[in-house]
C-alpha positions, 0 to 999 in steps of 0.5 A: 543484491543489486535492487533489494529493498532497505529493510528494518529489522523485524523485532523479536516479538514480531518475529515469534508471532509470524514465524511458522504462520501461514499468511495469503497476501493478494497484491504481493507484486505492486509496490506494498505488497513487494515490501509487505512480503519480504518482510513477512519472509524476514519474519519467518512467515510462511506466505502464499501470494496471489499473481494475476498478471506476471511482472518480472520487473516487480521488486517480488521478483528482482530482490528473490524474495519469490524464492521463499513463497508459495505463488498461485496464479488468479484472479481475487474476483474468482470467489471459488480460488479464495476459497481454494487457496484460503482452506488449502495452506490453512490461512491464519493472517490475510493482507488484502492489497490486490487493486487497480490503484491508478487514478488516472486508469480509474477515471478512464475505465472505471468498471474494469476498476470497480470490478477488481477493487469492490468485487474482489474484496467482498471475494476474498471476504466471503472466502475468509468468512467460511474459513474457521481458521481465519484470525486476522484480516487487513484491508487495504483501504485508502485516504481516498476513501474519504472522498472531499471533506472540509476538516482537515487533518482526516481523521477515522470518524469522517464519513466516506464520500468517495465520488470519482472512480477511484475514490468510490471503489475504496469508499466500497472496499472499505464499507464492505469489510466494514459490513463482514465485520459487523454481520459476521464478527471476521477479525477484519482491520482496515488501513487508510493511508496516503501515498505511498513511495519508496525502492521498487517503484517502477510507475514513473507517473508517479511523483517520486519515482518519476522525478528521481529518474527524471533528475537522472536523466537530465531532463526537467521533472513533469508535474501533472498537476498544477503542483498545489495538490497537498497529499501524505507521503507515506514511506513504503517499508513504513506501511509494510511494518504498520499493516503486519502490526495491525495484523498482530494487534487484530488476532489479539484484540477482539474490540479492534474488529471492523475498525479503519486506522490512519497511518501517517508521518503526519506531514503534509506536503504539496507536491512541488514540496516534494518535488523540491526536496528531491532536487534539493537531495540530488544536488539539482538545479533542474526546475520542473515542468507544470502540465496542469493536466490533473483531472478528478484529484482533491486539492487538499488531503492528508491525515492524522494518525493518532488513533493508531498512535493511541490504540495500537501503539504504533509510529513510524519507523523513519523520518521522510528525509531518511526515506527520501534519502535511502529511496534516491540511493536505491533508484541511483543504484537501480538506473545505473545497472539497468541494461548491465544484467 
């Protein structure tokens, strides 16, 4: 089916533990959530996601995968609906991704970002909290959670020191999970990962996605930046398969409670490094085009993974030039058919 993801195969151990298991995912329409969500359909879950606004153009919908899933429509800040929707389908697993994840729409309207990021994240814990079936948790957190700090790689002792809007409201998220954890023993996990790419991205302000269409086109790539920012590029089937297996590892272990885990390749790159491999993939003489218009980011981030590597078992599945590739191909096939169904 023309804009279907590139899947990894669920292992059977994973496929036993979710088969049958009703799961609540918040996000399911953003990038992650997409990708989260297949995979869980993959695994025989049985999935409720929330949808505040609707997206057709959302990989959700254009691979089907809303086909096999139950949808409610609200808001993660209506405290009253979590708790509805949590009793009601008798909610075992809880991937928390519903966010304003745009730092540039942050820094422009930053209460509207708090409200959904912090408010809806102590909504949907307060919900999880009262229900007794709940057994396991997954919050997504962000590398942006860390704020500023001068070591480098960013590992899970750092403190969180978030100060722009963005940033802040993740350092918020994942203290207050941190909390529910802590005050209530919830079997909440908490992920800290970079930036995410891959199929069904269709934010083409953001590097890949943008630079991919940009190639396309014919037209020079635009960076925003001054193209020194050093980021974690995170392949978007990779995060899927981490979260679902912190989620395994969280119902089984009692000690992972509360805990944050880094999830990375472990491959910093600056983004005209990126930029650079993705005309190198498409075979481009195009040079991009600087803006230097980037305002509130942290030059240097990017983190390392060996707690989740240590504690949890767990490595990525592929190599960034192996999802680079498989991500050029699908916004090649994507873009082509555009405008022909």
């Amino acid at each position: 089916m023309m804009g279907e993801q590139p899947k990894a195969a669920v292992h059977p151990d994973a496929r036993n533990f979710w088969e049958g298991r009703s799961v609540f995912v918040t996000g399911a329409t953003g990038l992650l959530g997409s990708a989260l969500v297949a995979r869980l359909v993959e695994a025989r879950a049985e999935v409720t996601c929330l949808v505040r606004d609707w997206v057709p153009q959302s990989q959700l919908f254009r691979s089907g995968t809303d086909k096999h899933i139950r949808i409610v429509r609200g808001d993660v800040r209506d405290q009253a609906l979590m708790e509805r929707v949590v009793g009601e389908y008798e909610t075992r697993s809880v991937f928390h991704l519903a966010a304003q994840t745009i730092v540039g729409i942050a820094s422009r309207n930053p209460v509207s970002t708090w409200e959904t990021n912090i408010g809806g994240t102590w909504s949907l814990l307060e919900a999880c909290r009262r229900s007794p079936l709940i057994q396991d948790v997954v919050i997504a957190s962000s590398d942006k959670a860390y704020g500023v700090q001068q070591k480098l790689p960013y590992t899970e002792d750092a403190s969180l020191t978030g100060t722009f809007p963005y940033d802040c409201s993740k350092s918020c998220t994942d203290l207050i999970s941190q909390s529910y954890a802590a005050t209530y023993d919830l079997p909440v996990g908490i992920t800290r990962c970079g930036n995410f790419y891959g199929p069904g991205d269709l934010n083409w302000n953001r590097i890949v996605p943008g630079t991919i269409r940009s190639v396309l086109m014919n037209e020079r790539p635009q960076i925003r930046s001054n193209g020194k920012f050093v980021r974690d590029y995170f392949f978007i089937d990779d995060g899927a398969a981490a979260y679902m297996h912190l989620a395994e590892q969280l119902s089984k272990r009692k000690e992972l409670r509360g805990q944050a885990f880094n999830f990375s390749t472990e491959l910093p790159m600056s983004v005209l490094d990126v930029v650079g491999k993705i005309l190198r993939g498409m075979n481009s003489k195009l040079v991009p085009e600087i803006l230097n218009q980037a305002t509130h980011e942290i030059p240097e981030q990017f983190l390392s993974a060996a707690k989740a590597h240590t504690i949890l078992g767990w490595k990525p599945l592929y190599s960034f030039d192996e999802s680079l590739a498989r991500t050029i191909r699908w916004y090649e096939e994507f873009l082509a058919n555009v405008g022909k169904s």
